[in-house]
N, C-alpha and C positions, 0 to 999 in steps of 0.2 A: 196565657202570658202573651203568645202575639197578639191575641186579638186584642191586649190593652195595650199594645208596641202599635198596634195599628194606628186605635182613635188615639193616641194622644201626638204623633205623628199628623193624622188629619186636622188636631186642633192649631198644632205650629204652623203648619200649613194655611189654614182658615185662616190665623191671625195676621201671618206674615202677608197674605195676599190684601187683605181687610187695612191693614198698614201702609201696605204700597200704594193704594189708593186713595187712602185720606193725603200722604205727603206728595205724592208724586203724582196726582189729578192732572189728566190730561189739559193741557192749555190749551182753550178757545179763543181763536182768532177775534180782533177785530172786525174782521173782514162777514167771517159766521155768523155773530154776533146779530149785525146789523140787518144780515140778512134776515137772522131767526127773529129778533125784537126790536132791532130799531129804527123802521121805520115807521112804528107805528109813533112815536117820536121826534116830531119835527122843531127841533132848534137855532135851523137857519137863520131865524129871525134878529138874533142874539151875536154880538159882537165875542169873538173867541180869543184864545192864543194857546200854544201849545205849554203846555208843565213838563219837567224832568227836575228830579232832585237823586243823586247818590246818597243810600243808606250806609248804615255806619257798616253793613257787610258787605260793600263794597260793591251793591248791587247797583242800577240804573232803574228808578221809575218812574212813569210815561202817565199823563194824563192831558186834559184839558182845563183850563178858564172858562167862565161863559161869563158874559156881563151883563146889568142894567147898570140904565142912568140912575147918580144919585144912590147907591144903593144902601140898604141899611144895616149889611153887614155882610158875613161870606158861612156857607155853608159847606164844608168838607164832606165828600160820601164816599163811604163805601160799602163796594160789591158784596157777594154771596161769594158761598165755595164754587171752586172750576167756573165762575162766571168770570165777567172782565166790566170797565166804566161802560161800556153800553147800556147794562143791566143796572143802571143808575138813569140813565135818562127820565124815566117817569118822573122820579123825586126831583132829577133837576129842570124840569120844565115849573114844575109844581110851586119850586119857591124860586124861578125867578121868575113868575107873575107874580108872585107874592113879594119881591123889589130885592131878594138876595142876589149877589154875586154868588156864583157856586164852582168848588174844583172837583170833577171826578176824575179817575185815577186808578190805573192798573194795581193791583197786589202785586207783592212780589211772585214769581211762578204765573202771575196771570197775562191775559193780554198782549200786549208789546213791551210790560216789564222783564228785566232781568227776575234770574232767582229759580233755582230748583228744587224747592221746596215751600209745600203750603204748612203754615204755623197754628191753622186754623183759629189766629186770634191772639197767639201769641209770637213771634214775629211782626204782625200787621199793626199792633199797637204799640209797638217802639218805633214802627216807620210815620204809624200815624203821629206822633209825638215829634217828628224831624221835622216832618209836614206840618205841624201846625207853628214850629217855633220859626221855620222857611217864612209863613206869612205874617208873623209879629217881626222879623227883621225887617222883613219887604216891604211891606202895606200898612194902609195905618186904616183897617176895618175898627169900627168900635165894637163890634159885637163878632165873637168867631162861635159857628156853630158845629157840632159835626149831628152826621144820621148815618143809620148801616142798616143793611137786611141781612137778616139768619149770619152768617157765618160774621159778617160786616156790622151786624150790631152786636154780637158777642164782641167786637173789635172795639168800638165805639165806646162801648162801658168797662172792659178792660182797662182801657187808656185813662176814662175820666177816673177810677177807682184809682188810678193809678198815679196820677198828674195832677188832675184838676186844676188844667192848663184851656180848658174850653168856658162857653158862658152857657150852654146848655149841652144835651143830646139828646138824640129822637132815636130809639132801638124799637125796628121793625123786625118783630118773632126772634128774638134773641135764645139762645140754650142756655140752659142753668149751668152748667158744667161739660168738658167734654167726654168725663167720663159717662155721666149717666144718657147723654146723644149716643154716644157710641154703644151703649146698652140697647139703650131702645131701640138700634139699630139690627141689632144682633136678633133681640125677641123676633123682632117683625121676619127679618128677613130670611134667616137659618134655623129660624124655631127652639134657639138653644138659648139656656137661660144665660143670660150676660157675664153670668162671673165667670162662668168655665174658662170665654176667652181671655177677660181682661186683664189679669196677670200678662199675662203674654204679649197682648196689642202695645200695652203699657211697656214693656222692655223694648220691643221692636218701636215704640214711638221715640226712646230714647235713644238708638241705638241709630235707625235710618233720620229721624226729624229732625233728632236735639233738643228736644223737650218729652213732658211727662206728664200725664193729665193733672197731676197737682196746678201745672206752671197754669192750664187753661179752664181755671175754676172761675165762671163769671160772679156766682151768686158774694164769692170772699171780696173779691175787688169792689160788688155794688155796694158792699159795708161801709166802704172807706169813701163813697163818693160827697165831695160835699157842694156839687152843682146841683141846679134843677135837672131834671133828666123824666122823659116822657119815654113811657114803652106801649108798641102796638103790635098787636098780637088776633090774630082772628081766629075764631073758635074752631072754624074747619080746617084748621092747620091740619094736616096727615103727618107732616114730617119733623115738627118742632113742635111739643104739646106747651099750647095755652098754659098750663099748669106753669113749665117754667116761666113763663113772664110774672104769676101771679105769683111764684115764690120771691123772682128776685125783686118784686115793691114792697112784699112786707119785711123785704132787710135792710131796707132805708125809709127814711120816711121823705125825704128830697124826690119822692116819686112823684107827681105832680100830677099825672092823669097815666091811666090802662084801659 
């Protein structure tokens, strides 16, 4: 009898820590950031201004503009988990030679945004949704695009399933679900099969986050998408399997290329 008062103590424990760190991921500086990846990124080139919009949680979030001349339309991105807009530069060097205006842009909890908590995608797609109706008040782009990676294009197609307020999206290595991430997460790393913990992670997501891995099911939302929408995905993913991209194009057919 203790020794099952034990492990099932060690499993609250497991989940609880396993919890604390999906919602409360340490925030990476700017400052880090830059150091660790951007400069390999150079956008000097490119006329700027700074971004800030308050979310309906009354939070503060921080990003940039970048400009071309002439441009043909604006790209919205965002980041991965515990990253920050740095870890967007790539993309946005990418398509403002390619003649988009682009915003990248803290998460809430990330960067130099407010916010104590990562939503892992849900959160980030009702901010992305302030964010995109910010630049239909603003600007008069004719074409609005958005793009995300891992955590950032779970976000990205969240929003279009959800809206279909964008004219495309581009989701680099998206997860099908958070629950079955959080699984696979589990196999790899504590060798325990997933279910043991997810009951658990699952009330503690409710309990510290505010959400429930129902709320962060991408494969239900890409049902409902009725933009074009492109997903990239590379096969030597270790941490996001290819599989999920390839389930969530056969749940729409608005999939356009993988």
């Amino acid at each position: 009898m203790i020794f099952v008062v034990i492990i099932l103590l060690a499993l609250i424990i497991s989940a609880f820590f396993m919890t604390n760190f999906i919602v409360f991921n340490r925030k990476r500086s700017i400052e880090d950031a830059m150091v660790e990846y951007g400069h390999d990124y150079d956008l000097s080139e490119y006329k700027t201004s700074p971004f800030s919009i308050q979310n309906k949680r009354k939070e503060m979030l921080y990003g940039d503009f970048y400009y071309v001349k002439n441009p043909k339309g604006i790209i919205i991105m965002c980041h991965g988990f515990a990253c920050n807009r740095v870890f967007s530069f790539n993309y946005a060097k990418m398509f403002l030679s390619l003649g988009y205006d682009v915003l990248i842009y803290d998460h809430t909890h990330s960067g130099k945004s407010e916010g104590t908590k990562c939503g892992m995608g849900f959160y980030e797609s009702e901010d992305l949704e302030e964010i995109v109706q910010y630049i239909k008040d603003n600007y008069d782009y004719n074409v609005i695009g958005t793009l995300g990676e891992s955590m950032g294009a779970a976000t990205v197609l969240k929003h279009l399933g959800k809206y279909n307020s964008v004219d495309f999206t581009i989701a680099d290595c998206p997860y099908e679900s958070l629950r079955k991430q959080i699984k696979s997460r589990i196999n790899k790393l504590i060798k325990l099969p997933g279910f043991i913990l997810l009951p658990i992670i699952d009330a503690y997501l409710h309990l510290l986050g505010g959400y429930e891995f129902k709320d962060v099911n991408i494969k239900e939302s890409v049902i409902n998408i009725k933009k074009p929408f492109m997903l990239v995905h590379g096969s030597a993913d270790s941490y996001i399997s290819v599989e999920d991209s390839l389930n969530l194009k056969l749940a729409n057919d608005n999939c356009k290329k993988i």
